[in-house]
VMD Tcl script that builds the backbone (N, CA, C; Angstrom):
set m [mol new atoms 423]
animate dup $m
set s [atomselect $m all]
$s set {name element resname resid chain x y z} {
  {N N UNK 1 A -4.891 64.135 6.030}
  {CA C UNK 1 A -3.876 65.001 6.620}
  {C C UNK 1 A -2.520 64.274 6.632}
  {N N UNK 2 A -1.099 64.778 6.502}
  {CA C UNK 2 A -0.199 64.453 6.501}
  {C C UNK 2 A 0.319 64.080 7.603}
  {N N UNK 3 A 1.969 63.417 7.652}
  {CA C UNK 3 A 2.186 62.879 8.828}
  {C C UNK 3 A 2.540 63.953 9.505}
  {N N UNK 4 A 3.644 65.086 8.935}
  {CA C UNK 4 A 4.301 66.092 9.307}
  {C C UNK 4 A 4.101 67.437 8.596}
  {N N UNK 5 A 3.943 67.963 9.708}
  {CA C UNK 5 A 3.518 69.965 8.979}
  {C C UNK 5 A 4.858 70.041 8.266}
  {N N UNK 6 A 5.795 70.829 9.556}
  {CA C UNK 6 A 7.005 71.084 8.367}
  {C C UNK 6 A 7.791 69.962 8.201}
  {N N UNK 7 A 7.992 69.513 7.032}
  {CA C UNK 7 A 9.672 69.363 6.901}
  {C C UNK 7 A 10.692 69.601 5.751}
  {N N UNK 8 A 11.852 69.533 5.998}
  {CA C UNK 8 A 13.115 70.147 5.831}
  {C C UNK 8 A 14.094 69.422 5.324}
  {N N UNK 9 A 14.413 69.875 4.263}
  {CA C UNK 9 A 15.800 68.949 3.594}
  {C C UNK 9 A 16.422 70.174 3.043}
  {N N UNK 10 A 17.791 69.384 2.414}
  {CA C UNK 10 A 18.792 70.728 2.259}
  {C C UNK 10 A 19.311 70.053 0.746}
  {N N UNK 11 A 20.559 70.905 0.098}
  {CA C UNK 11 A 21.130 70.661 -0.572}
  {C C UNK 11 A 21.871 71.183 -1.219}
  {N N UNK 12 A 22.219 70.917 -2.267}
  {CA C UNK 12 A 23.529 71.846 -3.026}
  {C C UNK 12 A 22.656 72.158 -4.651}
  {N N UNK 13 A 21.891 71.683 -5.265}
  {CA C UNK 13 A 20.956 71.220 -6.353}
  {C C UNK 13 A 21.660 71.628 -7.286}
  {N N UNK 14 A 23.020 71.676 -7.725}
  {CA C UNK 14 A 24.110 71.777 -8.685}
  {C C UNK 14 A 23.332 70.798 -9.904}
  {N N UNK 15 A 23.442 71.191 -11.059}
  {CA C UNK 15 A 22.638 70.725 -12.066}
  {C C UNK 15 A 21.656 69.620 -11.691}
  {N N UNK 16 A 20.381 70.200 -11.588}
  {CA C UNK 16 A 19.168 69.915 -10.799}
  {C C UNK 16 A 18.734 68.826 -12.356}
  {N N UNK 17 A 18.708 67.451 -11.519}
  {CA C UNK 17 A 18.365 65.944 -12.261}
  {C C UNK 17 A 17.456 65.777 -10.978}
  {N N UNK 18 A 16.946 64.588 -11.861}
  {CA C UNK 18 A 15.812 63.167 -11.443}
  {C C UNK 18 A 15.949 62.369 -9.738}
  {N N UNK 19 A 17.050 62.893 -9.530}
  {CA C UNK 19 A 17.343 62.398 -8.170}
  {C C UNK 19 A 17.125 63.456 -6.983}
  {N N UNK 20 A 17.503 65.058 -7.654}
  {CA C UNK 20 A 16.774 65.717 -6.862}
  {C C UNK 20 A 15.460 66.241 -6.594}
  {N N UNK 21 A 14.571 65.666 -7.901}
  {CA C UNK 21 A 13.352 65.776 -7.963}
  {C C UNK 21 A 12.473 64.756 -7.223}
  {N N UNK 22 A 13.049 63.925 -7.409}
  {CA C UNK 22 A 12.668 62.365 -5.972}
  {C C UNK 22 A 12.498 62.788 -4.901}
  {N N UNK 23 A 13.569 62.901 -4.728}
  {CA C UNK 23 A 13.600 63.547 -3.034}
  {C C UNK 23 A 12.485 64.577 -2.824}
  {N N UNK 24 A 12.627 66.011 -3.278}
  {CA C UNK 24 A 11.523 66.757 -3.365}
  {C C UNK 24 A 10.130 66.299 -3.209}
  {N N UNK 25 A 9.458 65.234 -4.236}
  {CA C UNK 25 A 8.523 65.073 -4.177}
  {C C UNK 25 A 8.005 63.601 -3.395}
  {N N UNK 26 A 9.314 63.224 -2.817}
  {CA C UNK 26 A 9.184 62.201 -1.844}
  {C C UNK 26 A 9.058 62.825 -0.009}
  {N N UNK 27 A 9.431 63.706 -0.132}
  {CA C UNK 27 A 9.460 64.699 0.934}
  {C C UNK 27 A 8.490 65.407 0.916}
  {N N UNK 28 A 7.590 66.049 -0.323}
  {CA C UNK 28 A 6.193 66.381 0.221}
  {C C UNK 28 A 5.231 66.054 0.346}
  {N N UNK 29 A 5.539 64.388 -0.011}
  {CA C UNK 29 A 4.435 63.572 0.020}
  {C C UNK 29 A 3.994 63.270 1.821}
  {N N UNK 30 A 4.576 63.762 2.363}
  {CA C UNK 30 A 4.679 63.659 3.471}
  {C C UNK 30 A 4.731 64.484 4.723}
  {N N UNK 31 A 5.167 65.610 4.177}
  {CA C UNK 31 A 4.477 67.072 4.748}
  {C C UNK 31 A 3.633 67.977 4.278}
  {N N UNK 32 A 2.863 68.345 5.233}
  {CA C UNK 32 A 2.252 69.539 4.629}
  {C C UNK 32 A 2.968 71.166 3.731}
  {N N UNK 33 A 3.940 71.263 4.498}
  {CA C UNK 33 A 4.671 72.174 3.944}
  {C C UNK 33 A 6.116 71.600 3.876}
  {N N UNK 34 A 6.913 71.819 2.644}
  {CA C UNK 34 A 8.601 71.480 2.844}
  {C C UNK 34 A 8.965 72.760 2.422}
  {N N UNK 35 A 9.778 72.905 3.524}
  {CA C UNK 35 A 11.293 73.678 3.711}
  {C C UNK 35 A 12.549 73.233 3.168}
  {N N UNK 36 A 13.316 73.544 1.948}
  {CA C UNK 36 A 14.515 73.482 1.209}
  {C C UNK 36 A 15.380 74.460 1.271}
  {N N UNK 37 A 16.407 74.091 1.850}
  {CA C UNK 37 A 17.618 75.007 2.441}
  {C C UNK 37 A 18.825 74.847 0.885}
  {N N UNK 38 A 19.163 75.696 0.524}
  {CA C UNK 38 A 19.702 75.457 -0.469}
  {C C UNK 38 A 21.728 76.172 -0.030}
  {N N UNK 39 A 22.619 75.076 -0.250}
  {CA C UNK 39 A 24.300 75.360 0.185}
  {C C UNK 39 A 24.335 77.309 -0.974}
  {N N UNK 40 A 24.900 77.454 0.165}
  {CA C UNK 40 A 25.818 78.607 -0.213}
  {C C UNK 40 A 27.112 78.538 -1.318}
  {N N UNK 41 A 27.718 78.734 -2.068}
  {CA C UNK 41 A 29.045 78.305 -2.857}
  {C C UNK 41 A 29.831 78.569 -1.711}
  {N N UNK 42 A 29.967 79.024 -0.713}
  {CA C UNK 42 A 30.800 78.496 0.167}
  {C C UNK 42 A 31.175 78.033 1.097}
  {N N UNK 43 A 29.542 77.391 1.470}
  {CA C UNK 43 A 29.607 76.076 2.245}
  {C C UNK 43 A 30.229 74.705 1.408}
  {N N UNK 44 A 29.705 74.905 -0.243}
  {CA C UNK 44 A 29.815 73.796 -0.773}
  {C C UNK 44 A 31.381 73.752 -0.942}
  {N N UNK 45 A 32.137 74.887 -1.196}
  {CA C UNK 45 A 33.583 75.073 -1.640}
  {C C UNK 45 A 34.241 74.315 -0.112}
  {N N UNK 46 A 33.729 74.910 0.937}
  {CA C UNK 46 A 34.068 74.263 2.048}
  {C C UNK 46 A 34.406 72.478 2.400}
  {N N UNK 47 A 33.547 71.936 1.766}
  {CA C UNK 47 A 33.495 70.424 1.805}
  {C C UNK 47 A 33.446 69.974 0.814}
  {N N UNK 48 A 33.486 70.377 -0.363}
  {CA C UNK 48 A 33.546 69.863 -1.547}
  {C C UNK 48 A 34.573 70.183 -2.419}
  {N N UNK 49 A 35.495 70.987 -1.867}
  {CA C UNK 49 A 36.677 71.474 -2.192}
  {C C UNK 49 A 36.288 71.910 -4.004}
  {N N UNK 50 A 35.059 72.349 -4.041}
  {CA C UNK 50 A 35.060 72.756 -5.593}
  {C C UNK 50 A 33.834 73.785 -5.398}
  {N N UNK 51 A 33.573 74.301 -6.524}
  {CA C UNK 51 A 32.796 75.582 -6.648}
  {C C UNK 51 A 31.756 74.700 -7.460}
  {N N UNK 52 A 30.272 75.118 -7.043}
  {CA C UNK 52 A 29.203 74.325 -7.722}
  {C C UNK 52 A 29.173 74.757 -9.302}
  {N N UNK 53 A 28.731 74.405 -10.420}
  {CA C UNK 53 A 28.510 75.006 -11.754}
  {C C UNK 53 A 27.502 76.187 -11.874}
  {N N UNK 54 A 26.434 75.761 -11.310}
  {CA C UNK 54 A 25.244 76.633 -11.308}
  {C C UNK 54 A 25.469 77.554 -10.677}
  {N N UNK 55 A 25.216 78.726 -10.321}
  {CA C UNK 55 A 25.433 79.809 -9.383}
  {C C UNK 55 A 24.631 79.794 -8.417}
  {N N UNK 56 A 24.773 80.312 -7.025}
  {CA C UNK 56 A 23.993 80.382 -6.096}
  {C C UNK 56 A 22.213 80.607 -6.198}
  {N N UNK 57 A 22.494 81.795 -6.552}
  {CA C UNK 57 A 21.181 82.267 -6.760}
  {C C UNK 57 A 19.970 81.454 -8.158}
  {N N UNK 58 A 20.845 81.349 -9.444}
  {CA C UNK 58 A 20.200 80.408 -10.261}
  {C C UNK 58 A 19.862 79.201 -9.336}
  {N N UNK 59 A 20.441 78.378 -8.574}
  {CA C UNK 59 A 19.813 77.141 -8.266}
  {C C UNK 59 A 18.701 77.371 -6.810}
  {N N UNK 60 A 18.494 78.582 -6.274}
  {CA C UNK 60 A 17.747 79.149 -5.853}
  {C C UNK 60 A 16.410 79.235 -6.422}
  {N N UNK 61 A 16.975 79.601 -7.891}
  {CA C UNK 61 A 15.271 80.214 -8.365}
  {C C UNK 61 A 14.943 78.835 -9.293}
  {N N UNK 62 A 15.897 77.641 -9.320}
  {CA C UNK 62 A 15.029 76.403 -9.813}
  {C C UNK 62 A 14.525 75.853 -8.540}
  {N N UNK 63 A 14.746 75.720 -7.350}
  {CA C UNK 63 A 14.494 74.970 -6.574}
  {C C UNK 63 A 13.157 75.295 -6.235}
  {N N UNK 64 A 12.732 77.001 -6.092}
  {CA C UNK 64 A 11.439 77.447 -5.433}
  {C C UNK 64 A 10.503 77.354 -6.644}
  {N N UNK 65 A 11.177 77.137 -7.673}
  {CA C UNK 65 A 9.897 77.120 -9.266}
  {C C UNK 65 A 9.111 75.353 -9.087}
  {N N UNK 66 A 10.106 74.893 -8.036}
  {CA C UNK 66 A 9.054 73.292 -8.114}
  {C C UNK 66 A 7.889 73.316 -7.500}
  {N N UNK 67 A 6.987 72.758 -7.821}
  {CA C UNK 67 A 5.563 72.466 -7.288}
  {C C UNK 67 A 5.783 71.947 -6.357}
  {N N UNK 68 A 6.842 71.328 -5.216}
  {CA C UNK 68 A 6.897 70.574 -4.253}
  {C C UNK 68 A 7.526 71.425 -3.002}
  {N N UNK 69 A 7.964 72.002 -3.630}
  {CA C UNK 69 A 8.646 73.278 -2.338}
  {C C UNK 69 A 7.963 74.598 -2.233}
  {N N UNK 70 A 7.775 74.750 -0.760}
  {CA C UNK 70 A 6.949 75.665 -0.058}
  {C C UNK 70 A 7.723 76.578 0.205}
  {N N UNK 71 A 8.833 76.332 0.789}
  {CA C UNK 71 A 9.590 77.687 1.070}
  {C C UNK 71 A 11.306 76.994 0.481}
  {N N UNK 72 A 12.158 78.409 0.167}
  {CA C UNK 72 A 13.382 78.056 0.032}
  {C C UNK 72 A 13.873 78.624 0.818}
  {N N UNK 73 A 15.538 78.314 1.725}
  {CA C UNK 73 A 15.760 79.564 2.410}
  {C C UNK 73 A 17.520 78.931 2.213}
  {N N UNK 74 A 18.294 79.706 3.195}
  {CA C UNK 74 A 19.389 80.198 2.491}
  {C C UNK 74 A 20.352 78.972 3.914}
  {N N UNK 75 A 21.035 77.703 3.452}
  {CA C UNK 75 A 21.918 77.049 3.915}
  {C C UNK 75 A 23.568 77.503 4.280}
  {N N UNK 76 A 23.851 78.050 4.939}
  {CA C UNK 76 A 25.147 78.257 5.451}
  {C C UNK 76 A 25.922 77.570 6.252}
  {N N UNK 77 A 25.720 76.559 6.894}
  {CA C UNK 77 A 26.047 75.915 7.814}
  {C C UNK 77 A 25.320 73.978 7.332}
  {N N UNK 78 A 26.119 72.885 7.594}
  {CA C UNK 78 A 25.450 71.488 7.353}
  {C C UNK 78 A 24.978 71.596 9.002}
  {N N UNK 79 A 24.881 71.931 9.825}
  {CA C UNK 79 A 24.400 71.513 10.897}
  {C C UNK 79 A 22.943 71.732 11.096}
  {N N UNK 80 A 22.380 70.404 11.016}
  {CA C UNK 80 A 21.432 70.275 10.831}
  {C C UNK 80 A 20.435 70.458 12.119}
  {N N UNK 81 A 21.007 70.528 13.616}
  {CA C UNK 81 A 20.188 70.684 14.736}
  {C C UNK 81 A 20.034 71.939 15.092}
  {N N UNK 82 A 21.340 72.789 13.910}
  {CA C UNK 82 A 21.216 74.540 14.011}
  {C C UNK 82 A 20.110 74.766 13.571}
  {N N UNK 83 A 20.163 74.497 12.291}
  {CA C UNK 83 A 18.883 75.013 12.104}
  {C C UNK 83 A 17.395 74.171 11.776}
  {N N UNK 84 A 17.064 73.442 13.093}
  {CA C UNK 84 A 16.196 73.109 13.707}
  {C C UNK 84 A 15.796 73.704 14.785}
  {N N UNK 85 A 16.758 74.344 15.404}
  {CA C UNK 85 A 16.262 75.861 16.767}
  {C C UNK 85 A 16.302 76.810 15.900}
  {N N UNK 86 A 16.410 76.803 13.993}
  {CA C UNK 86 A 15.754 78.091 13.840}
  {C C UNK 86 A 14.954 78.011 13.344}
  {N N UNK 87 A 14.442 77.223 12.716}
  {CA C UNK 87 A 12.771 76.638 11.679}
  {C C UNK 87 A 12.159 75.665 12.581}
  {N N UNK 88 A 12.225 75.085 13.780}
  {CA C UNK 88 A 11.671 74.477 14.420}
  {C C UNK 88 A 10.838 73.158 13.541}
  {N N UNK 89 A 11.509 72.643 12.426}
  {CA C UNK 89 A 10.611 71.496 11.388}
  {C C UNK 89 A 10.877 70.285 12.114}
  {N N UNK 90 A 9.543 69.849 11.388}
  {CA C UNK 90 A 9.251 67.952 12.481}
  {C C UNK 90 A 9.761 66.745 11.792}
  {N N UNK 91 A 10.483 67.073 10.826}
  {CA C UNK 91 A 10.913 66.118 9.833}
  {C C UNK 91 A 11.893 66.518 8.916}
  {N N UNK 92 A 13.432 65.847 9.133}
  {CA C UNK 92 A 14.571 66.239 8.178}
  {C C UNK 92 A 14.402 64.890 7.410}
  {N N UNK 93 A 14.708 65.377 6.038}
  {CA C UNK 93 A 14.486 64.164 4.781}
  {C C UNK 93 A 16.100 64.283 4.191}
  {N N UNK 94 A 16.661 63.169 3.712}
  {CA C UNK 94 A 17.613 63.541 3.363}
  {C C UNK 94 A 17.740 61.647 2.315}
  {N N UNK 95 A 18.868 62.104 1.926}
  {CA C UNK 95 A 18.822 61.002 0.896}
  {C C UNK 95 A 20.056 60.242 1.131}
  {N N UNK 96 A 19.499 58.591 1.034}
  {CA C UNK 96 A 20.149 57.300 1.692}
  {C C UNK 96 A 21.814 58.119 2.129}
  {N N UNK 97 A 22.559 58.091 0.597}
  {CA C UNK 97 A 23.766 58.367 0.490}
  {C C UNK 97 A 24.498 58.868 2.170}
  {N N UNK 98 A 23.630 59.907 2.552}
  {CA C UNK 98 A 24.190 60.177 3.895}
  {C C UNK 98 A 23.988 59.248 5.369}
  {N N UNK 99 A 23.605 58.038 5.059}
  {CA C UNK 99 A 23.315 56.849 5.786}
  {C C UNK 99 A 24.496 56.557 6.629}
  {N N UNK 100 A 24.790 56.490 8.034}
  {CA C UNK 100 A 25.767 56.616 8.894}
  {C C UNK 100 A 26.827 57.500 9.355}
  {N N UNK 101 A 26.608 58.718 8.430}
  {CA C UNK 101 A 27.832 59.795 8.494}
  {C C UNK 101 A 27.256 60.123 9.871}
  {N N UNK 102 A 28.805 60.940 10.366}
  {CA C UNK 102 A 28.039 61.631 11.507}
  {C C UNK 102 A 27.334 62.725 11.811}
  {N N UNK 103 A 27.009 63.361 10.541}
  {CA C UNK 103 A 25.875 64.404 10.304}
  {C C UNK 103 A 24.717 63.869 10.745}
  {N N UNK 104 A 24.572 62.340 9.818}
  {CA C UNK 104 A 23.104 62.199 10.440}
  {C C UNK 104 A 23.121 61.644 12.127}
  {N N UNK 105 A 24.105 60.653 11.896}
  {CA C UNK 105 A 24.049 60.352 13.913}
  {C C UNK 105 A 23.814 61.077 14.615}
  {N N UNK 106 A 24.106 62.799 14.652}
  {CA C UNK 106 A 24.381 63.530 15.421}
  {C C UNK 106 A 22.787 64.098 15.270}
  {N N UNK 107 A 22.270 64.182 13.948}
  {CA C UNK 107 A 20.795 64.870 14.081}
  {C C UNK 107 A 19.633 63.941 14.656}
  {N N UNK 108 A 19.980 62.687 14.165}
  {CA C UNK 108 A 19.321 61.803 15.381}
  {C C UNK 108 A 19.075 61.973 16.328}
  {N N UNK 109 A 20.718 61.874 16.905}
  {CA C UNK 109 A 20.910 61.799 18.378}
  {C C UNK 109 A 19.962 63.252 19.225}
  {N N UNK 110 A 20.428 64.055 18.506}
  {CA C UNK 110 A 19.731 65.660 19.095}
  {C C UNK 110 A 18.236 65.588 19.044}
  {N N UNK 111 A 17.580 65.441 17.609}
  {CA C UNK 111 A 16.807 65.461 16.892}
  {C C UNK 111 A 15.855 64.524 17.991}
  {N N UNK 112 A 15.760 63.077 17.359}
  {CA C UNK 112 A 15.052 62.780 17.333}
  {C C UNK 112 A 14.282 62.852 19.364}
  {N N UNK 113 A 14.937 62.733 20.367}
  {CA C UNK 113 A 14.500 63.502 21.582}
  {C C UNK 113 A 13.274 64.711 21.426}
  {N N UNK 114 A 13.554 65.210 20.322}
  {CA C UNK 114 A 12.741 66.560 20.340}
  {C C UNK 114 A 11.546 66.508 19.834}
  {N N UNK 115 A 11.478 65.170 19.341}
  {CA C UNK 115 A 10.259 64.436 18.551}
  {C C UNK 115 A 10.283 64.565 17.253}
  {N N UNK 116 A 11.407 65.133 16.691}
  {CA C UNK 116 A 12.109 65.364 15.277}
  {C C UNK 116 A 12.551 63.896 14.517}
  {N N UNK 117 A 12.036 63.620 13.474}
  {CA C UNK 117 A 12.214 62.332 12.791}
  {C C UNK 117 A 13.722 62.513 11.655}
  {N N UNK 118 A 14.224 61.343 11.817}
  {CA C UNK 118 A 15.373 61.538 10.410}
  {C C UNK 118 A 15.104 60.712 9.314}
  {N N UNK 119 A 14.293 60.634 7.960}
  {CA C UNK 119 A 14.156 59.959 7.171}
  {C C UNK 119 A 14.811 59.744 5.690}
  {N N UNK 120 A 15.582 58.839 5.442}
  {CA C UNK 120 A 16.736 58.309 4.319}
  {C C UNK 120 A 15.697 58.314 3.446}
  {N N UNK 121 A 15.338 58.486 1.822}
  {CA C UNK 121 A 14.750 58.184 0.911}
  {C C UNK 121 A 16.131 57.648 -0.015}
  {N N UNK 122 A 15.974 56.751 -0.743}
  {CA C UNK 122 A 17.082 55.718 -1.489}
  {C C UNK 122 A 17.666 56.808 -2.280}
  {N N UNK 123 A 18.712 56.988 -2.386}
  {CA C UNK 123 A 19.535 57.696 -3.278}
  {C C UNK 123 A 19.635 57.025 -5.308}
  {N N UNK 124 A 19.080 57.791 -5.725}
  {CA C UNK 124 A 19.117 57.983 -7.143}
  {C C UNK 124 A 20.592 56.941 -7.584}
  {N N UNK 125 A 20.709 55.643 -7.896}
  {CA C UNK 125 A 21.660 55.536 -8.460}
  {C C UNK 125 A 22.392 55.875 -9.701}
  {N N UNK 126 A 21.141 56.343 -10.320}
  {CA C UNK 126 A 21.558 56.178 -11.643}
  {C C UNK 126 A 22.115 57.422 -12.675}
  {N N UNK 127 A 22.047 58.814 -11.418}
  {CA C UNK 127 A 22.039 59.778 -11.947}
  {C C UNK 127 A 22.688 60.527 -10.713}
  {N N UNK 128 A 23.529 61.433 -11.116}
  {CA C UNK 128 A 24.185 62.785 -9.601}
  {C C UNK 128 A 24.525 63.428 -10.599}
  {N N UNK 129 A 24.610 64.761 -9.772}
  {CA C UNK 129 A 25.651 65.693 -10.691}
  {C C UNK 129 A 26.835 65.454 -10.882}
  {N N UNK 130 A 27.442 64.415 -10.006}
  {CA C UNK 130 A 28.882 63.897 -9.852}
  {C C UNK 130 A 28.785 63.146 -11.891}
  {N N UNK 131 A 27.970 62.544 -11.531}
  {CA C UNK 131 A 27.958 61.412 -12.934}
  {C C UNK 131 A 27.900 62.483 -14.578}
  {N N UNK 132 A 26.910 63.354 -14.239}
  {CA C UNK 132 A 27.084 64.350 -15.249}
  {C C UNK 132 A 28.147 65.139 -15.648}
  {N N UNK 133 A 28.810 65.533 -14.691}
  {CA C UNK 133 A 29.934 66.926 -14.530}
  {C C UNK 133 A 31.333 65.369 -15.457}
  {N N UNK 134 A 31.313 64.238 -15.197}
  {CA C UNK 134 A 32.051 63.535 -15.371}
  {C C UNK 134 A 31.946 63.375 -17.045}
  {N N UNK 135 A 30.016 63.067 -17.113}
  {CA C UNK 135 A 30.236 62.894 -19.187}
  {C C UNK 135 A 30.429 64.258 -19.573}
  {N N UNK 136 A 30.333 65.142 -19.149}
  {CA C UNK 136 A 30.371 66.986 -19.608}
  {C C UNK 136 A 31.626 66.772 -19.796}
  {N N UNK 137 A 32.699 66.634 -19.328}
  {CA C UNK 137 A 34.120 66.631 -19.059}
  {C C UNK 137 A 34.728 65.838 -20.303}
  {N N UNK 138 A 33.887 64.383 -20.392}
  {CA C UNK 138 A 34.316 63.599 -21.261}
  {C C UNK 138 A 34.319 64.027 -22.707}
  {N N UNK 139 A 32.832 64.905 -23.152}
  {CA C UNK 139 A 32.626 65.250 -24.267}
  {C C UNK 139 A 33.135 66.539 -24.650}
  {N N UNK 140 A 33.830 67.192 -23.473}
  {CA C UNK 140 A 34.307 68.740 -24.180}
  {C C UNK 140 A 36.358 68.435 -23.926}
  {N N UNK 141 A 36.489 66.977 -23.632}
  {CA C UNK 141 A 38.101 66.792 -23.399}
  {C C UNK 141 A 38.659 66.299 -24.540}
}
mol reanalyze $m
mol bondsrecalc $m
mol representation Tube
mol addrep $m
């Protein structure tokens, strides 16, 4: 039996690589069921001051085609203790990169009281969509 029934990670999965497949299957190695909240284009436009490549809904229907995700559901908000009073999951997974922001301090801080765990899995160095969107750019400039 696993450590944790649900848990829950989020993301933007803008040209879906090797780093978001880590995570995924580093995250269900460890729950029984994972929950993947996938950004809205305008949450992401919000903080990322750019529009993702993929379209909403396309990176929707790659995310739920993985063998590692149980449910997908629809991210509007980064606040991560919101919607923990609405999926009630025992485990947010998220990847190193967000290591000290105050997103995670704050889901800690809330979180972990509730018996809610926050777990970093190492961030992919070697690959982001940041790194791709950059050689795409290079080879069509």
């Amino acid at each position: 039996m696993k450590k944790y029934k649900l848990g829950y990670t989020t993301g933007v999965y803008d040209l879906f690589h090797i780093g978001h497949l880590n995570i995924l299957k580093k995250a269900k190695e460890n729950c029984e069921r994972l929950m993947v909240a996938i950004s809205t284009d305008e949450l992401v436009e919000s903080y990322k001051k750019k529009k993702p490549i993929i379209p909403f809904e396309e990176r929707i229907a790659i995310v739920a085609a993985i063998k590692y995700v149980d449910e997908v559901v629809v991210q509007e908000s980064q606040d991560k203790v919101k919607a923990w009073h609405k999926y009630k999951y025992d485990v947010l997974f998220m990847g190193s990169d967000w290591a000290g922001t105050d997103m995670i301090k704050k889901a800690e801080e809330e979180l972990n009281p509730q018996g809610v765990e926050v777990i970093l899995f190492p961030y992919t160095q070697t690959t982001s969509s940041t790194l791709i969107k950059e050689v795409l750019l290079k080879l069509n400039g």
